[in-house]
C-alpha positions as CSV (number, residue, x, y, z in Angstrom):
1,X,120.5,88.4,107.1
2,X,120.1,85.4,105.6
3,X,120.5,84.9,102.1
4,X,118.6,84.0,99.1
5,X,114.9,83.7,99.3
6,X,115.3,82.0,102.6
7,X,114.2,84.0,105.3
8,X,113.7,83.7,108.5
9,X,110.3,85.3,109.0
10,X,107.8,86.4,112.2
11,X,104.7,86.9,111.3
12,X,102.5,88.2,113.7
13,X,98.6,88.3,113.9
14,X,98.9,85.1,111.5
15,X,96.0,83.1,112.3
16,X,93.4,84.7,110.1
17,X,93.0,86.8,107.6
18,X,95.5,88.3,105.5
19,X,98.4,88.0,107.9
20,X,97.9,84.0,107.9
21,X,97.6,84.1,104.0
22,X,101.2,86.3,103.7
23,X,102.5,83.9,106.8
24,X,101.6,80.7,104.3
25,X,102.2,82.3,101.5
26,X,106.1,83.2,102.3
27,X,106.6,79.7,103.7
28,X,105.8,78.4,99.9
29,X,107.9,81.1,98.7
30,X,111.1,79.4,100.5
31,X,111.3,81.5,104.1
32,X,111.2,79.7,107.4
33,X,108.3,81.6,109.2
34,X,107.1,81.8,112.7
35,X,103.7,82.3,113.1
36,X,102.1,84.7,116.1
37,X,98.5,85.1,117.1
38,X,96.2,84.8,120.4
39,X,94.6,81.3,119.1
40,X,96.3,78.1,119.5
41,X,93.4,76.4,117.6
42,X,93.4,79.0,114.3
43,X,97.8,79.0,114.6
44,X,97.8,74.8,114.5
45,X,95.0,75.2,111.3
46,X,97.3,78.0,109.4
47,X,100.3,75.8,110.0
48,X,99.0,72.6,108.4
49,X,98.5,75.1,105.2
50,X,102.3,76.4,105.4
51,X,105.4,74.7,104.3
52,X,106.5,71.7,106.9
53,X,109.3,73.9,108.3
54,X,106.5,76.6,109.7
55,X,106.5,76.9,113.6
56,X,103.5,78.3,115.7
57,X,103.7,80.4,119.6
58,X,101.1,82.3,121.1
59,X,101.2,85.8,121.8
60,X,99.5,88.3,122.9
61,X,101.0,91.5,121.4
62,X,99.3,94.1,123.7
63,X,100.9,92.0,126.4
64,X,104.5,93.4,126.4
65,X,106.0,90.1,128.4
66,X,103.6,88.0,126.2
67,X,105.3,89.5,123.2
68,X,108.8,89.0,124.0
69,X,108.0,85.4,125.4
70,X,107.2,84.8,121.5
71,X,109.6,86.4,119.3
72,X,112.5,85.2,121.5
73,X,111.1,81.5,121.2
74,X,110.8,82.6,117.7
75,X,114.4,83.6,117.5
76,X,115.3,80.6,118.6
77,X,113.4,77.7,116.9
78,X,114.8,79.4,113.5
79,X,118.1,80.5,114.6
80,X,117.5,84.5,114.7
81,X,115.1,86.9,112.7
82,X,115.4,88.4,109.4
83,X,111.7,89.8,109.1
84,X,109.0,91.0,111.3
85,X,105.7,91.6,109.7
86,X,103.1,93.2,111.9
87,X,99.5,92.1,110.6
88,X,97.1,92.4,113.4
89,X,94.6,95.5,112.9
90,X,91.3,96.5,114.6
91,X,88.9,98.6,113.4
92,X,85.3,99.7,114.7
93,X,83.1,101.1,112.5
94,X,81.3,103.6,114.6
95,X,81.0,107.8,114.3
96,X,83.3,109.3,116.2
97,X,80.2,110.7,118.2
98,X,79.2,107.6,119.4
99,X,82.4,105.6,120.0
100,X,83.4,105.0,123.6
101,X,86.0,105.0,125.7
102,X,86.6,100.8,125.9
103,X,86.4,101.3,121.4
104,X,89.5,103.9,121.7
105,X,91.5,102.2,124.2
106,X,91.0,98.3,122.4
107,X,91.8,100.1,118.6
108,X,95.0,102.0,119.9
109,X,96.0,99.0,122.2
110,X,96.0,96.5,118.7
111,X,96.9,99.2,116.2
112,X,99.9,100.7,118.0
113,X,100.7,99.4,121.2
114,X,100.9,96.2,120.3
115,X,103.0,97.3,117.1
116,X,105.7,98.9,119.8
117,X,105.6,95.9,121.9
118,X,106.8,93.2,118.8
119,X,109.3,95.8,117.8
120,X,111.0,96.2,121.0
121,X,111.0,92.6,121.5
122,X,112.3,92.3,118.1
123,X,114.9,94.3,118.1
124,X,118.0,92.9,119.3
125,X,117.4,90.4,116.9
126,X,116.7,92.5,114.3
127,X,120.1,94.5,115.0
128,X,121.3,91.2,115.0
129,X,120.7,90.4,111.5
130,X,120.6,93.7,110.3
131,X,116.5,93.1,109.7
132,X,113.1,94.2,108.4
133,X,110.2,95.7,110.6
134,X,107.1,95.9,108.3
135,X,103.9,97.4,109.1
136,X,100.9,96.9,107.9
137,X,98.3,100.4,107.2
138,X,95.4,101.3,105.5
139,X,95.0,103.7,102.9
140,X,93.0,105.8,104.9
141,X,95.4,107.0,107.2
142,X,97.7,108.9,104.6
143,X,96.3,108.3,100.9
144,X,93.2,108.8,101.1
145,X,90.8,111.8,102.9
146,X,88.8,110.4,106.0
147,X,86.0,107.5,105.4
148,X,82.7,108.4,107.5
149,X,82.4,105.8,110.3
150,X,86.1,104.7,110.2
151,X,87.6,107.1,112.5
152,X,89.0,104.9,115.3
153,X,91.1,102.6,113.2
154,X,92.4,105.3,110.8
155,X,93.3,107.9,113.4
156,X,95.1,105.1,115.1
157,X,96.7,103.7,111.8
158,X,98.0,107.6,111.2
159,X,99.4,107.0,114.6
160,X,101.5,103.5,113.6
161,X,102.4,105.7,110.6
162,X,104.2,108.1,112.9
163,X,105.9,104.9,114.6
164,X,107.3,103.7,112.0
165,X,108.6,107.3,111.4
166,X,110.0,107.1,114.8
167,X,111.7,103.7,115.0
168,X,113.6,104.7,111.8
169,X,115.1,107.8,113.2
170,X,116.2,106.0,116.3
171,X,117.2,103.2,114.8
172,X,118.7,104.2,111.3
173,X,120.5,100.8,110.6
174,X,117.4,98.7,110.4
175,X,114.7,99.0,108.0
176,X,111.0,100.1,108.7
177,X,108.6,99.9,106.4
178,X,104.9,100.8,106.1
179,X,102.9,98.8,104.0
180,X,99.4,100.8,103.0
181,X,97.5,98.0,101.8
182,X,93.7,98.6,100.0
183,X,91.0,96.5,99.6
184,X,92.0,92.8,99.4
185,X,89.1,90.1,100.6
186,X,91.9,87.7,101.4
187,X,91.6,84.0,100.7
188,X,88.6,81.3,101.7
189,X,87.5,80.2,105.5
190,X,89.4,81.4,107.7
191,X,91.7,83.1,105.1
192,X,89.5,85.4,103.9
193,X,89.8,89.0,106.2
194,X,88.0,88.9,109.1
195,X,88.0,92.9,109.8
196,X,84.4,93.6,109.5
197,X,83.4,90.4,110.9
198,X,81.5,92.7,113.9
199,X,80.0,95.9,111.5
200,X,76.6,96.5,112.0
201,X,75.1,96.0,108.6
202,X,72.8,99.2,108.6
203,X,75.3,101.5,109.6
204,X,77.4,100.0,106.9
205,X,74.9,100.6,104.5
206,X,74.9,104.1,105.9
207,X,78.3,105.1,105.2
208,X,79.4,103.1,102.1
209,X,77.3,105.2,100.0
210,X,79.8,108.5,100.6
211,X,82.8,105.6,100.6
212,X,81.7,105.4,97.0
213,X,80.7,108.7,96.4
214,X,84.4,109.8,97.1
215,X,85.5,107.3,94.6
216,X,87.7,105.6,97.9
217,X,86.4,102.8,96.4
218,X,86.4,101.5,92.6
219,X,85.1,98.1,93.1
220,X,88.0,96.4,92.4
221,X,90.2,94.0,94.4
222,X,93.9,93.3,95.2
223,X,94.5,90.1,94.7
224,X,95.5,88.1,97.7
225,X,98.4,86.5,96.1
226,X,99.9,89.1,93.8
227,X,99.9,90.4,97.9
228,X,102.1,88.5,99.3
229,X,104.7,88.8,95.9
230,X,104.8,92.3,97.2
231,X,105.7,91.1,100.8
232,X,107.7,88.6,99.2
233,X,109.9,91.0,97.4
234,X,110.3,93.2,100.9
235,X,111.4,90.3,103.0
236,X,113.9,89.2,100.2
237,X,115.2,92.4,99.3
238,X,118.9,93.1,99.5
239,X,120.7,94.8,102.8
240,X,121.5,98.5,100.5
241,X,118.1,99.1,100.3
242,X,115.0,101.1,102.5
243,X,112.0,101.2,101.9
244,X,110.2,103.6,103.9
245,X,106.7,102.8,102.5
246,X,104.7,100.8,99.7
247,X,101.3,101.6,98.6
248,X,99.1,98.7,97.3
249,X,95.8,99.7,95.9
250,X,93.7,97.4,93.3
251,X,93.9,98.6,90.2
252,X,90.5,99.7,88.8
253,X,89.1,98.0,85.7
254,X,89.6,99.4,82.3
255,X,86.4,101.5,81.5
256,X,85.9,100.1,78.1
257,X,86.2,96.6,79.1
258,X,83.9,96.3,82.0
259,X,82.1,97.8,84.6
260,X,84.2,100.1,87.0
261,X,81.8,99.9,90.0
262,X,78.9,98.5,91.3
263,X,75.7,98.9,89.5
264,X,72.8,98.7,92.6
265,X,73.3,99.1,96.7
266,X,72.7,95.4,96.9
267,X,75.6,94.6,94.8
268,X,78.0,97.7,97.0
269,X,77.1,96.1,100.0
270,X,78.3,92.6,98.7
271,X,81.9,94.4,98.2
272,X,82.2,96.4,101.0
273,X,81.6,93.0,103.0
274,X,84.7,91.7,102.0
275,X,87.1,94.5,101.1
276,X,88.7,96.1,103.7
């Protein structure tokens, strides 16, 4: 592994959202990253807001050739891999009741299979440097209790839990790490998280109610930056250390200094638009 803060980083699903703003933001934090995503157009965009040095390659990661095409061309334009950080997430709302067959099969294929496929690929350059395979979760799957509507995604994020879990007992050299992230909106444009881009507003309005009835959510936000320290610290961190897993939730406001949630429905649909 390289040394210093200068990494040699893939990140993958790093066109939009919050994998293009930790992709960016470790490039300005002194890695060399690759970037990975489906979209030639939304890759050549994130790159002009990285550091000079960043390099772009399409990928499909559900396509297991597609996925080794990349990270090997990856590999190469930096000179090996100290960091793989799998962003990429998809996540229905829909009752479990109503979801179909095409919803399962499209959320496990993103969530999990595609996960697998970068981390095989990965891994000889991983063993190579002695790497990092991070993950990204949700809080649902493990620290939380089940959010109505949000079964697909957090039954399959439970299941990229259990992969992680996997890879590190077959591969005990290397480090795996699951990052359960909260609610973060991301940055601006295209930065901003683009996970509930497709939610049918009413049914949203349906189950957010019992979201915040649970107290899953406190209205506050992680912000996007103080994120990427965190992922920052992981991809820098010395070669002694695992780190199985790293919760990062926002921290709620201080009761006597402000409001700790939202005061109207109007006003908790406005946050649940942009926090997960």
């Amino acid at each position: 592994m390289t040394s210093g803060s200068s990494k040699r980083v893939v990140v993958v699903g790093a066109s939009t959202g919050l994998g293009r703003c930790i992709a960016t933001g470790l490039s300005h934090r002194g890695s060399s990253v690759s970037l990975l995503a489906r979209r030639l157009d939304k890759l050549e965009q994130a790159a002009a807001e990285a550091h000079d040095s960043a390099h772009i390659f399409v990928c499909d990661a559900v396509d297991q050739a597609s996925a080794k095409l990349a990270i090997d061309a990856a590999a190469s334009a930096m000179g090996g891999i100290d960091t793989v950080i799998y962003a990429p997430a998809v996540g229905p709302l829909t009752r479990l009741a109503d979801a179909t067959s095409a919803q399962w099969m499209d959320t496990f294929a993103t969530n999990v299979v595609g996960a697998n496929n970068i981390t095989q690929a990965a891994l000889p350059h991983l063993t190579g440097s002695a790497g990092n395979m991070i993950y990204m979760s949700t809080t649902g799957a493990s620290y939380t209790g089940p959010w109505q509507g949000m079964g697909l995604y957090q039954i399959t994020k439970a299941a990229l839990n259990r992969l992680a879990d996997h890879w590190r007992v077959e591969q005990p050299g290397l480090n795996f790490t699951l990052v359960t992230v909260g609610e973060c909106p991301g940055g601006q444009g295209d930065r901003q998280t683009q996970f509930n881009a497709d939610w049918d507003s009413e049914l949203v309005g349906q189950v957010a109610a019992d979201w915040f009835a649970r107290q899953y959510l406190s209205g506050a936000f992680i912000d996007v930056e103080h994120l990427v320290d965190q992922f920052h610290s992981l991809v820098t961190m010395g070669q002694s250390l695992q780190v199985p897993s790293m919760v990062i939730i926002p921290r709620p406001p201080i009761p006597s200094a402000g409001r700790v949630a939202p005061i109207n429905l109007g006003e908790m649909d406005e946050q649940v638009s942009i926090g997960r």
